[in-house]
C-alpha positions in Angstrom: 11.3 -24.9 6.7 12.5 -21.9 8.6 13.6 -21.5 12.0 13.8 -18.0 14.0 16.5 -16.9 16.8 16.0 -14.5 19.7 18.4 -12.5 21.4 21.4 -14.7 21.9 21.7 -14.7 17.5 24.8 -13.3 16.2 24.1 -10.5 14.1 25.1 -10.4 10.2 28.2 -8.6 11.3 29.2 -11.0 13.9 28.4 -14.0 11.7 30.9 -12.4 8.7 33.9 -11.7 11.6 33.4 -15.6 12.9 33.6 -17.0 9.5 35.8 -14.9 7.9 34.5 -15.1 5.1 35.2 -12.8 2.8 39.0 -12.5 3.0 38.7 -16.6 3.0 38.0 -19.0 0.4 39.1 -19.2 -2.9 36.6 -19.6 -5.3 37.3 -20.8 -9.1 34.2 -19.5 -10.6 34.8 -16.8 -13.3 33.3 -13.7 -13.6 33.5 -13.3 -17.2 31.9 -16.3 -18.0 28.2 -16.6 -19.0 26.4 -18.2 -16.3 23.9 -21.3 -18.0 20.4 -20.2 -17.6 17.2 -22.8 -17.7 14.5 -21.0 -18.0 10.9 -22.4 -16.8 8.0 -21.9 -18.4 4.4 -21.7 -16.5 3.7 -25.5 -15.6 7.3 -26.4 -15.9 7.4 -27.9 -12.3 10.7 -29.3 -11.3 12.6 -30.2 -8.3 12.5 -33.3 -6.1 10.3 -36.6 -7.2 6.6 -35.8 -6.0 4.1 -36.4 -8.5 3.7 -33.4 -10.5 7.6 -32.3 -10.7 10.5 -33.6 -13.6 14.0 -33.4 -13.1 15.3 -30.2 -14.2 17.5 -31.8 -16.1 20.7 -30.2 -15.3 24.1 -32.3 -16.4 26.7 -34.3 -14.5 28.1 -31.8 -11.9 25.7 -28.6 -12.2 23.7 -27.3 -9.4 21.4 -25.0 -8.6 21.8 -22.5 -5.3 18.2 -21.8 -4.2 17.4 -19.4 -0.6 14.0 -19.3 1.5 12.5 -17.3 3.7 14.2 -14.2 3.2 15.1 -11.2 2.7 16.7 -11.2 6.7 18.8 -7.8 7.4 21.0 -10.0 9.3 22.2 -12.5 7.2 21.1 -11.5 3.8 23.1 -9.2 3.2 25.8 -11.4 4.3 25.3 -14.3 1.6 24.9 -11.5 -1.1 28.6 -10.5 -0.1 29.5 -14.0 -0.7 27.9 -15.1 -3.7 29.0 -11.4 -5.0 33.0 -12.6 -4.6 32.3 -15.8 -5.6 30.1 -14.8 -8.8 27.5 -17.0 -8.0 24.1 -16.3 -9.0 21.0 -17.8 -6.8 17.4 -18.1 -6.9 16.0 -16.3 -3.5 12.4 -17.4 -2.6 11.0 -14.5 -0.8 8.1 -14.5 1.9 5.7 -11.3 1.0 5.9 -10.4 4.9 10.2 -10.4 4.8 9.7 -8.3 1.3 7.3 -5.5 2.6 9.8 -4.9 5.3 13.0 -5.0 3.4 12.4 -3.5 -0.1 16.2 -2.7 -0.7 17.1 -6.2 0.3 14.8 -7.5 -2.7 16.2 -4.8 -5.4 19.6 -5.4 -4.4 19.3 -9.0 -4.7 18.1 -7.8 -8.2 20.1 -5.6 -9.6 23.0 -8.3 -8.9 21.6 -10.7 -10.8 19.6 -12.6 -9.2 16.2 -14.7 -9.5 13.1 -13.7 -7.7 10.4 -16.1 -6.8 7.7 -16.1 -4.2 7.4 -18.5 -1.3 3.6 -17.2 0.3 2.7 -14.5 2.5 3.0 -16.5 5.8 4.7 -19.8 5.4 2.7 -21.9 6.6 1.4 -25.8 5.8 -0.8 -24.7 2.8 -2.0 -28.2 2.4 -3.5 -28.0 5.7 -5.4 -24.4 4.8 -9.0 -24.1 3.2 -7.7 -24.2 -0.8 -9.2 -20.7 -0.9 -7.5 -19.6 1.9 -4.5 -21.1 1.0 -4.1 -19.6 -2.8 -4.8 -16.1 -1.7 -1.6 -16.6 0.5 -0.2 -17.6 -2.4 -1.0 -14.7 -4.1 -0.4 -11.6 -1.7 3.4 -12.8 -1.0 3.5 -11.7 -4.7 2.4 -8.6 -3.8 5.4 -7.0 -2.3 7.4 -8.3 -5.5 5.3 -6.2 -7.6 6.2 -3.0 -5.6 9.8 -3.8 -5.6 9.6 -3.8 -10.0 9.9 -7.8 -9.7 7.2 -10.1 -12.1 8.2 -12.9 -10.7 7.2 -16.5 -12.0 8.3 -18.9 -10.3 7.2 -20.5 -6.5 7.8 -22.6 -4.1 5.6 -24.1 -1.5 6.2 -23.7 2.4 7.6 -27.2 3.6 7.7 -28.0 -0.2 4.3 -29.3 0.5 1.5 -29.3 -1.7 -1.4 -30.7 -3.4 -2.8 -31.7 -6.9 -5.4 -29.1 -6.6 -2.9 -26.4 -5.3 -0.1 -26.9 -8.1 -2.7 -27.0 -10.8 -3.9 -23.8 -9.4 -0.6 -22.0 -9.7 0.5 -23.6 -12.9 -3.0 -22.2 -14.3 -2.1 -18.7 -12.8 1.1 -18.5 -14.9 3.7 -20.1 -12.3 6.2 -22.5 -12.2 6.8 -24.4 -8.8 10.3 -25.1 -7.6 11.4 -28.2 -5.4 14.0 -29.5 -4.4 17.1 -32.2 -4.7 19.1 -31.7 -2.3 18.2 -30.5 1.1 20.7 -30.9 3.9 18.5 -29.2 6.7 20.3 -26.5 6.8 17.8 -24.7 9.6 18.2 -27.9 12.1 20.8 -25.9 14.0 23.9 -27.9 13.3 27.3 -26.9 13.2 28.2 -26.1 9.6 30.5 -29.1 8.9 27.5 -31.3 9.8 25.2 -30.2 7.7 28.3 -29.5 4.4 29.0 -33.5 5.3 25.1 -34.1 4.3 24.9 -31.5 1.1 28.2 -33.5 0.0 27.1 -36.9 0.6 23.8 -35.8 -1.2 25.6 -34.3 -4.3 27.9 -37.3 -4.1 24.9 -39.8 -4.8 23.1 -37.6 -7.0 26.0 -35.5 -9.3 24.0 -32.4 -8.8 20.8 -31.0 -8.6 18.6 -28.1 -6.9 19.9 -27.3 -3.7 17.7 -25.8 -0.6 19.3 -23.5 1.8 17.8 -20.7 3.8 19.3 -16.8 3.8 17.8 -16.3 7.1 20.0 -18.7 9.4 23.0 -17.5 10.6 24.9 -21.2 10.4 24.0 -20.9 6.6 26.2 -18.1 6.9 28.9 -19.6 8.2 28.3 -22.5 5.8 28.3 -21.0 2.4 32.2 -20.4 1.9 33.0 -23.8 2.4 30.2 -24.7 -0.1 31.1 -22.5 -2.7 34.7 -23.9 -2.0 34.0 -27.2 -2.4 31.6 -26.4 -5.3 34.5 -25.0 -7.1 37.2 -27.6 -6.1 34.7 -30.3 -7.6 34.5 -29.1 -10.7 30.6 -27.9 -10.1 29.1 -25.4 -12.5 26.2 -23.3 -10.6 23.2 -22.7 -13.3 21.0 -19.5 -13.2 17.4 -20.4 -12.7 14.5 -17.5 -14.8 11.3 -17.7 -15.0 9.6 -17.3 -18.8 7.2 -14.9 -19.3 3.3 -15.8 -19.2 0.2 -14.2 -20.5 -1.2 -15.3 -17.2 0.5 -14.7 -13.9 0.0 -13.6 -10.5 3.0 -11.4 -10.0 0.9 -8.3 -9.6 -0.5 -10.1 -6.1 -4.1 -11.1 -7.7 -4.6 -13.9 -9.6 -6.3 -12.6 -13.1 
C-alpha cells in the first residue's frame, strides 16, 4: 500500500534532523562480512502463504529488508543514508512512474548494492484490471529499469494482490513474485514506536522472515534506526535477496 502527503510533510532533511539518525544508533552489522544471498529463480515465488508462494526459507533469526513504492527524493535518500551506516543491503520495489522521474535515485540504490525489482507502472488493484490491461502495467514499470542499466527479475504486486492467471503470467515472462511475512503497516500513519511494537511482535511469533516497509513515508524514516537497532541487538542477520538470470524476462518493458 502507499500513502501520499501534501504540504504539511516534513521533507527528507527535516525527517533526518528529527530523528537523528545518523549520529544515533549503534548498529552491530559488519561491513566486512559477506552478506547471505538467496537468489530466486523465474517461478520461485515466495513470501507470505497465498497459494502460489513457499517460504523463502530463511533460518531462525534472518530477515529480509524489502521497500515499495519508491524511489521518493524525500525520503529515499534518507533510508539509503541509513542502511549505508548500517551496512544493510535491501530489496527496493520500484513503481516505473517514481523511476522515470528519479533515475539517479535508482542507480544509486545500485551501485550500493542493492536489489532492484519492479512493483507496476501505476500501483493499482491489478486483480481488479482487464488481465490484459493489467500485465502491460506490469510490464512498462520495467521499462524505466531498463534505462537505468537494471534487468531486473523479480516483482511484486500492488496490495500484494494477485491472481492464478496473473502470477502464472509473470512466472512465464521470466519473473519471480515477492510477498511478504511480515508487514507492520508501516503507511497507516502511526507514530514509529507503534508500528516497531507490531514488526517486533510479528518477528517475535515468526523468528524472521520478509519484511514490508515503504521508502516513501516519512515515519518509515523515523522508524528505520530503531529497527536496525533492534535487528542488531537481537542477533538478526539481514539476507540479500537477487534475482537469477532467465532466458525469458520482461526487464526490457515488453514481455517477449
Amino acid at each position: 500500500m502507499r500513502r501520499w502527503w501534501g504540504r504539511s510533510a516534513l521533507s527528507a532533511a527535516a525527517c533526518l534532523a528529527a530523528a537523528g539518525m545518523l549520529p544515533g544508533a549503534a548498529f552491530a552489522f559488519s561491513c566486512d562480512e559477506a552478506d547471505r544471498t538467496i537468489e530466486l529463480a523465474a517461478g520461485q515465488n515466495v513470501g507470505g502463504a497465498a497459494p502460489g508462494f513457499a517460504d523463502l526459507g530463511l533460518r531462525d533469526r534472518e530477515v529480509v529488508l524489502t521497500f515499495d513504492d519508491g524511489p521518493d527524493p524525500r525520503t529515499t535518500p534518507v533510508i539509503l543514508d541509513i542502511l549505508r551506516k548500517a551496512c544493510v543491503p535491501a530489496t527496493f520495489f520500484v513503481l516505473g512512474g517514481q523511476v522515470a522521474d528519479h533515475l539517479d535515485l535508482v542507480k544509486r540504490e545500485l551501485a550500493e548494492g542493492h536489489t532492484l525489482g519492479g512493483h507496476s507502472t501505476r500501483h493499482v488493484d491489478l486483480t481488479q484490471e482487464p488481465f490484459e490491461v493489467a500485465v502491460r502495467d506490469i510490464a512498462e514499470g520495467f521499462r524505466p529499469l531498463k534505462s537505468a542499466g537494471v534487468d531486473a527479475n523479480l516483482f511484486r504486486f500492488p496490495l500484494l494482490r494477485t491472481t492464478p492467471e496473473l502470477l502464472a503470467w509473470v512466472n512465464a515472462n521470466g519473473l519471480a513474485a515477492v510477498a511478504a511475512d511480515i508487514d507492520p503497516r508501516d503507511w497507516a500513519g502511526d507514530a514509529p514506536a507503534q508500528t516497531l511494537a507490531r514488526l517486533k511482535d510479528q518477528l517475535e511469533e515468526k523468528g524472521g522472515g520478509i519484511i514490508l516497509l515503504h521508502d516513501n513515508q516519512p515515519n518509515t524514516v523515523r522508524l528505520l534506526p530503531d529497527l536496525l537497532a533492534f535487528l542488531s541487538r537481537e542477533g538478526y542477520s539481514v539476507v540479500r535477496l537477487a534475482g537469477a538470470s532467465a532466458e525469458r524476462q520482461i526487464a526490457s518493458g515488453e514481455a517477449r
